[in-house]
PAZAPA-4460 file (N, C-alpha, C; in steps of 0.05 Angstrom, whole numbers, plus 32768, in hexadecimal, padded with zeros to 4 digits):
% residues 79
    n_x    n_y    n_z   ca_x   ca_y   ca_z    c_x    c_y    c_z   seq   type   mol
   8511   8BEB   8574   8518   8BE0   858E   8511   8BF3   85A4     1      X     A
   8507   8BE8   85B8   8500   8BF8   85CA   8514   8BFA   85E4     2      X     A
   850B   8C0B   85FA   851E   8C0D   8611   850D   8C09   8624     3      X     A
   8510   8C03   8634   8501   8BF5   864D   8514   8C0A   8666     4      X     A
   8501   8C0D   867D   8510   8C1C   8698   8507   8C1A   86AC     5      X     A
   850F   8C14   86C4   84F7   8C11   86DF   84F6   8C2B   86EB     6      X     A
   84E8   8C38   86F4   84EB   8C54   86FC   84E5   8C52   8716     7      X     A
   84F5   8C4F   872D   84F7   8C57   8749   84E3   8C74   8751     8      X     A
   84CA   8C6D   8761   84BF   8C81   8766   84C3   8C93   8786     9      X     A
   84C1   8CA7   878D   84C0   8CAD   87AC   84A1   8CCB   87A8    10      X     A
   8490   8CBA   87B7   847A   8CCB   87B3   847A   8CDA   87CD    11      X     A
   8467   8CF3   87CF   8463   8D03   87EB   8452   8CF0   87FA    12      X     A
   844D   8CF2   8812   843D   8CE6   882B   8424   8CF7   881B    13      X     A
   8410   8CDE   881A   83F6   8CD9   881D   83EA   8CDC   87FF    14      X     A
   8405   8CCF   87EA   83FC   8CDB   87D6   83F8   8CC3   87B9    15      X     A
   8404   8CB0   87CD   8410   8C8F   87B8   83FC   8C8D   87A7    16      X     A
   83E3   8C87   87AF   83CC   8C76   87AC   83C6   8C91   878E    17      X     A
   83C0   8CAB   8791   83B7   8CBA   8774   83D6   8CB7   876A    18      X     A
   83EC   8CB8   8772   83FF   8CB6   8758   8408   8CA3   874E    19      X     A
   8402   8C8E   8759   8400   8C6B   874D   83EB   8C66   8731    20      X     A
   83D3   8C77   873F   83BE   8C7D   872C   83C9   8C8C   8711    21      X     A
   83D6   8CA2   8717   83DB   8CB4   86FC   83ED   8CA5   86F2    22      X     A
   83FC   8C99   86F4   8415   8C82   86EF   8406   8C73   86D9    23      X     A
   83FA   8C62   86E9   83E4   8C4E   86D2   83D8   8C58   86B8    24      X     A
   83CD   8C71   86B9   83C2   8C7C   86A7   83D1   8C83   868B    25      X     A
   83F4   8C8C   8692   8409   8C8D   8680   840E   8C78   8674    26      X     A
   8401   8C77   8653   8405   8C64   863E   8424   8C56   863A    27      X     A
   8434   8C69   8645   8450   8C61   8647   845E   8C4E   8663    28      X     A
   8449   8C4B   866E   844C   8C39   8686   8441   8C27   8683    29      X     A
   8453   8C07   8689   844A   8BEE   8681   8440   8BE7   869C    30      X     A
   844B   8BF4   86B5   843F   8BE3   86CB   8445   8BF2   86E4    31      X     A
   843D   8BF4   86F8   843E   8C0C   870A   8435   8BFD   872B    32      X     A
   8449   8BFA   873F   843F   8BF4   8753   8449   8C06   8764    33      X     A
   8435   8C0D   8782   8442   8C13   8798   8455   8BF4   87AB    34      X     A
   846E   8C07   87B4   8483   8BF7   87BE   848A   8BFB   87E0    35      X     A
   8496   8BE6   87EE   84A4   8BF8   8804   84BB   8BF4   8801    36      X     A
   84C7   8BFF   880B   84E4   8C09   8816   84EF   8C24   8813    37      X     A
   8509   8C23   8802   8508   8C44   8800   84FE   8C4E   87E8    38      X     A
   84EB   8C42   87D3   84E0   8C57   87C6   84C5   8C52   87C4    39      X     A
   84AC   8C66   87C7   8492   8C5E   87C7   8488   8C50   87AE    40      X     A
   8499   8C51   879B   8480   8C45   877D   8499   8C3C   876A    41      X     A
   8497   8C29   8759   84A6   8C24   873D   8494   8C1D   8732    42      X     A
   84A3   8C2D   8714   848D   8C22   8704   84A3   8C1E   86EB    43      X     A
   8497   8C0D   86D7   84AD   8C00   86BD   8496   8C16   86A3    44      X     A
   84B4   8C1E   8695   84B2   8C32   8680   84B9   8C24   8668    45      X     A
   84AC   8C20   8650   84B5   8C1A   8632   84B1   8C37   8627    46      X     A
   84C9   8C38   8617   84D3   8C54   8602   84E6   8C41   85EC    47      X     A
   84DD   8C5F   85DB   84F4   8C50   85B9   8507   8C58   85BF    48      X     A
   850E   8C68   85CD   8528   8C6E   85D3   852E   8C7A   85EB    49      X     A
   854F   8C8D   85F3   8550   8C96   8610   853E   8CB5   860C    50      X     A
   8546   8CC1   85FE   8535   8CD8   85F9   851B   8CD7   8600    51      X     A
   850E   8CC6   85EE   84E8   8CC2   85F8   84E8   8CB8   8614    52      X     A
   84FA   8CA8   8621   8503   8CA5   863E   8505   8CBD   8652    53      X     A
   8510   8CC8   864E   851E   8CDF   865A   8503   8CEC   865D    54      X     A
   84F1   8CF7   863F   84DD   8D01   8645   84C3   8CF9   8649    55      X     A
   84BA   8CE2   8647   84AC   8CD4   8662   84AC   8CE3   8680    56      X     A
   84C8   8CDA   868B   84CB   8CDF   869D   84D0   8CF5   86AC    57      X     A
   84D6   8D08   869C   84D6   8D26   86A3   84B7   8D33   869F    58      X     A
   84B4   8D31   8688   8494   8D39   867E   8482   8D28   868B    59      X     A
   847E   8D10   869A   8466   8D04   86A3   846A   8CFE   86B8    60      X     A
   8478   8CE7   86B8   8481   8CD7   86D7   8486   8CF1   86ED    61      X     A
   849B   8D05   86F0   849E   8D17   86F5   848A   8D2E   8701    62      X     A
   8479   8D2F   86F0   8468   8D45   86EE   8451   8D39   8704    63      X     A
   844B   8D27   870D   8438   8D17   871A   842E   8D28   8736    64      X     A
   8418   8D35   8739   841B   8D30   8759   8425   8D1E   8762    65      X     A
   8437   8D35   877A   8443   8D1B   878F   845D   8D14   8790    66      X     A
   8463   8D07   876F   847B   8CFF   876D   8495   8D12   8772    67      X     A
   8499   8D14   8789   84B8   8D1B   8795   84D4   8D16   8780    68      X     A
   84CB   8CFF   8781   84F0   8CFF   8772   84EB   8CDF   8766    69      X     A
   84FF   8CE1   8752   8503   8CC6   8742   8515   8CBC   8733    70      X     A
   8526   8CA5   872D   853A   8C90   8727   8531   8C7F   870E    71      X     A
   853E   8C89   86FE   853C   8C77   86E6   8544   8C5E   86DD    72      X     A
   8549   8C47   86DE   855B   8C30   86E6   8559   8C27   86C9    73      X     A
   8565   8C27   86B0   8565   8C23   8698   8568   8C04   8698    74      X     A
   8557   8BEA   8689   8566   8BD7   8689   8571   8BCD   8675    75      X     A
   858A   8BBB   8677   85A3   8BC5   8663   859C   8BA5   865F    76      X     A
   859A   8B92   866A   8589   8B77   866A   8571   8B6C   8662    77      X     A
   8567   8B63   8651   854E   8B57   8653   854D   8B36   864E    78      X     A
   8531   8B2D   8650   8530   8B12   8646   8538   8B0A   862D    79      X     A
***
């Protein structure tokens, strides 16, 4: 069974467009848009578990040019 997560992005000024890009490229990312309001990017995460979660997002998402800071939104719901 897998875990699904939307990950709330906030990127630096002038930087969306290459870390949207590195986003895409992460085999662990199902789908990746730039957003407005208050966070520049979400993108939806599949993992086998919270662990491979956790490190996704510390080890990749994280590591991104740009990426300032980020929100993990686990969903506890699905179809």
């Amino acid at each position: 069974m897998s875990l699904s997560a939307y990950v709330l992005i906030n990127i630096e000024a002038g930087k969306p467009r290459s870390a949207l890009a590195a986003l895409k490229k992460n085999k662990d990312v199902r789908s990746a848009h730039l957003v407005t309001g208050l966070h520049d990017a979400i993108a939806l995460i599949e993992a086998p578990d919270v662990n491979k979660l956790g490190t996704i997002v510390t080890e990749s998402v994280q590591k991104i040019t740009g990426v300032q800071r980020t929100v993990t939104c686990i969903c506890v719901e699905t179809e």
